[in-house]
C-alpha positions in Angstrom: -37.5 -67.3 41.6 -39.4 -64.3 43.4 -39.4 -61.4 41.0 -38.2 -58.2 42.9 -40.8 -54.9 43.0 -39.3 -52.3 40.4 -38.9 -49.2 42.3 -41.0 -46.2 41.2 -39.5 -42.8 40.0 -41.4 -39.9 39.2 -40.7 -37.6 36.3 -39.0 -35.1 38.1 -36.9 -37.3 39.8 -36.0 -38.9 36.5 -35.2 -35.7 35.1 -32.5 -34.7 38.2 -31.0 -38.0 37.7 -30.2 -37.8 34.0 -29.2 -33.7 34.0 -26.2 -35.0 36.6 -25.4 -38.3 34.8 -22.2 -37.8 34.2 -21.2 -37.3 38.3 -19.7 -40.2 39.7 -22.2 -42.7 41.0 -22.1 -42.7 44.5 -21.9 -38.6 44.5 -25.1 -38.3 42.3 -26.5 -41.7 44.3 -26.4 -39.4 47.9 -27.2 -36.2 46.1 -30.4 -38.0 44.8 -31.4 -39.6 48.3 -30.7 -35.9 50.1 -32.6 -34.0 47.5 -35.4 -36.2 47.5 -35.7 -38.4 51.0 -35.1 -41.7 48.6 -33.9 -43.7 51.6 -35.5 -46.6 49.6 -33.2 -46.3 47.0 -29.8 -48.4 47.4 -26.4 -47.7 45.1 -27.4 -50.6 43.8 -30.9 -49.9 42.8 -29.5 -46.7 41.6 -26.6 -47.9 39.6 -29.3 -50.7 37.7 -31.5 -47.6 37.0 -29.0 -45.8 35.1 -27.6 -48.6 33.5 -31.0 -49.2 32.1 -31.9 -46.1 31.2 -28.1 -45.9 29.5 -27.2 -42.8 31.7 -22.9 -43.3 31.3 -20.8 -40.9 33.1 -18.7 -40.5 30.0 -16.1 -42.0 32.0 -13.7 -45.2 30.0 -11.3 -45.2 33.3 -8.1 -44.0 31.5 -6.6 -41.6 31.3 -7.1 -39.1 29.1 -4.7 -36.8 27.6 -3.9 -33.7 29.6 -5.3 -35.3 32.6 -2.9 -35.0 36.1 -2.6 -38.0 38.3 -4.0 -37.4 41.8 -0.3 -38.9 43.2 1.7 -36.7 40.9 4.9 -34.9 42.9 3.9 -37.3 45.5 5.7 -39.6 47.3 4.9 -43.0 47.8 3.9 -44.2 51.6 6.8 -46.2 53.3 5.7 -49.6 53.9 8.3 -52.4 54.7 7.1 -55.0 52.0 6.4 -52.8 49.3 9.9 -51.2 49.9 11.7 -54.8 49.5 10.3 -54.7 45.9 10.8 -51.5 44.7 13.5 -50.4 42.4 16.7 -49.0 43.9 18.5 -46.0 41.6 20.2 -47.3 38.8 18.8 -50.9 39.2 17.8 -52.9 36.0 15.0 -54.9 35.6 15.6 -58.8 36.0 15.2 -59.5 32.4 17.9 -57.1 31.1 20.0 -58.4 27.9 23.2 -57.5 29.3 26.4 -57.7 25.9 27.0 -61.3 26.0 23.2 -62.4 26.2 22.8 -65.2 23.5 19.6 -66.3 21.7 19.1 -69.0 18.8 16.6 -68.0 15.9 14.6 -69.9 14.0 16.9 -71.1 11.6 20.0 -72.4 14.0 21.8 -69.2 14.0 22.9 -67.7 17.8 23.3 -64.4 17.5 24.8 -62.6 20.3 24.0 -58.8 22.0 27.6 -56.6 21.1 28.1 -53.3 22.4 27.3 -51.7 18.8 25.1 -49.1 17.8 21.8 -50.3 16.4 21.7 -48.7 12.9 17.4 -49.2 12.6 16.7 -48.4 16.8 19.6 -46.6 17.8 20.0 -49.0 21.1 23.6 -48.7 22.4 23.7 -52.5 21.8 22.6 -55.2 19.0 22.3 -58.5 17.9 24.4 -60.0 15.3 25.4 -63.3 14.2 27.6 -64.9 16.6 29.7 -67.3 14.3 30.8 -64.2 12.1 31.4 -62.0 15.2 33.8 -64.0 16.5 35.0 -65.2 12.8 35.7 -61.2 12.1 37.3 -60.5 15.5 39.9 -63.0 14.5 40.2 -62.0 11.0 38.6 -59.0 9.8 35.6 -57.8 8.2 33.8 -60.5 5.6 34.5 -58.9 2.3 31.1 -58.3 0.2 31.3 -60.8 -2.3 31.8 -63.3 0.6 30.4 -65.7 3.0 31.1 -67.5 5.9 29.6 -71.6 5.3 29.5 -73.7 8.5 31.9 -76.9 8.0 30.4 -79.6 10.2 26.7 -78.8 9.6 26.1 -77.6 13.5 25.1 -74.2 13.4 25.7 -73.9 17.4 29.0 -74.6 17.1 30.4 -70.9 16.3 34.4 -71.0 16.9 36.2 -69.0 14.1 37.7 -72.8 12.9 34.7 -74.4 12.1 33.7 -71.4 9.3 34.7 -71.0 6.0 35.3 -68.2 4.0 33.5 -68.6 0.7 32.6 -66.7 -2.6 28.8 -66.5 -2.3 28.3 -67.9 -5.8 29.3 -71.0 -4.2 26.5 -71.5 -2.1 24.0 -73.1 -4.9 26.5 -75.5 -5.6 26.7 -77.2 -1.9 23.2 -76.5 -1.0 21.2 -75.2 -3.6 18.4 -77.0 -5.1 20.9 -79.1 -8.1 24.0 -78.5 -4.9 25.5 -82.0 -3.5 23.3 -81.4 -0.2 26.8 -80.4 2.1 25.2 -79.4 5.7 23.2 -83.4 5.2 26.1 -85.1 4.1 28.1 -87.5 6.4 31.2 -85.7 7.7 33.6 -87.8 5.8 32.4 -86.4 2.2 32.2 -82.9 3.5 35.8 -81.9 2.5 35.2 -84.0 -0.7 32.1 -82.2 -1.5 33.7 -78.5 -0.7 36.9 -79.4 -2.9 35.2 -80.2 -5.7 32.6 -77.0 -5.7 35.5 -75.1 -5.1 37.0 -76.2 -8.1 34.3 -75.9 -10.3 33.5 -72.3 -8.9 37.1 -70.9 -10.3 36.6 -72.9 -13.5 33.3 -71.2 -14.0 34.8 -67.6 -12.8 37.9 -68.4 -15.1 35.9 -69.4 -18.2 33.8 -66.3 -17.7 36.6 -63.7 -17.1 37.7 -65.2 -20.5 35.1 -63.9 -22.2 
């Protein structure tokens, strides 16, 4: 591969160059060429110079702060396909989550967007659990103590009839790690298996109000 000629710069030009580094490329580029008769010189050759000699403009291409935009107050050109893409007043973005909007986590939950104050953003909506949503709106709030344990084992499946109300301290006993495994169990022993822990939870509350 033919090696191209370096271009030769004298001092003084080398010296103009670098006291106007920081002018935009192609300004200092024609300043250089006028001020000197450098017809020789290409944009290109320039642009390799000062990037060798690690002349930067200072320039990173953001904006900084304080800095104006040039279109500021502006308004933008008409142009018949840009306009058919262009947000109309009041117009939402595609993705919006409307209240309604359903999502499942991680764990099986679906958890539904409710027109309720979001007490860690302040968003005029929120998730919350679907199942209880709908469990509450039917019967009221879930009291403290309580929870609400999902009878057939499918998560999804959120009507109000398919929820129990429960005293949390049941919870080890159907699903803990020495509980009868409820949510695996076939769907025959279920109410077998919830009977009996509900029995042996009020004998255990009993014996220890007794106390």
């Amino acid at each position: 591969m033919k090696r191209i000629k370096d271009i030769p710069y004298s001092a003084e030009e080398l010296a103009f160059i670098e006291a106007r580094r920081a002018m935009p490329r192609r300004d200092l580029h024609a300043a250089f060429v006028e001020a000197y008769g450098r017809e020789d010189v290409s944009l290109d050759n320039f642009k390799g110079l000062c990037k060798r000699k690690g002349w930067l403009t200072g320039r990173t291409g953001r904006y900084e702060k304080g800095d104006v935009p040039a279109n500021k107050g502006k308004r933008m050109p008409y142009h018949p396909n840009s306009a058919r893409t262009r947000f109309k007043k009041g117009q939402l973005p595609h993705n919006t989550k409307y209240a309604g909007h359903e999502r499942v986590r991680k764990d099986g939950y679906v958890e539904i967007s409710v027109n309720e104050r979001n007490p860690h953003t302040g968003a005029d909506r929120r998730y919350v659990h679907k199942h209880r949503w709908l469990w509450e709106q039917k019967n009221g709030p879930v009291p403290e103590d309580m929870v609400l344990k999902c009878l057939d084992g499918d998560k999804t499946n959120t009507d109000p009839s398919n929820w129990k109300l429960i005293p949390r301290g049941m919870l080890p006993r159907l699903n803990g790690v020495h509980g009868r495994g409820y949510d695996d169990a076939p769907a025959d022993l279920k109410p077998t298996i919830m009977a009996v822990s509900e029995l042996e939870h009020r004998a255990r509350e009993g014996n220890a109000a007794k106390k």
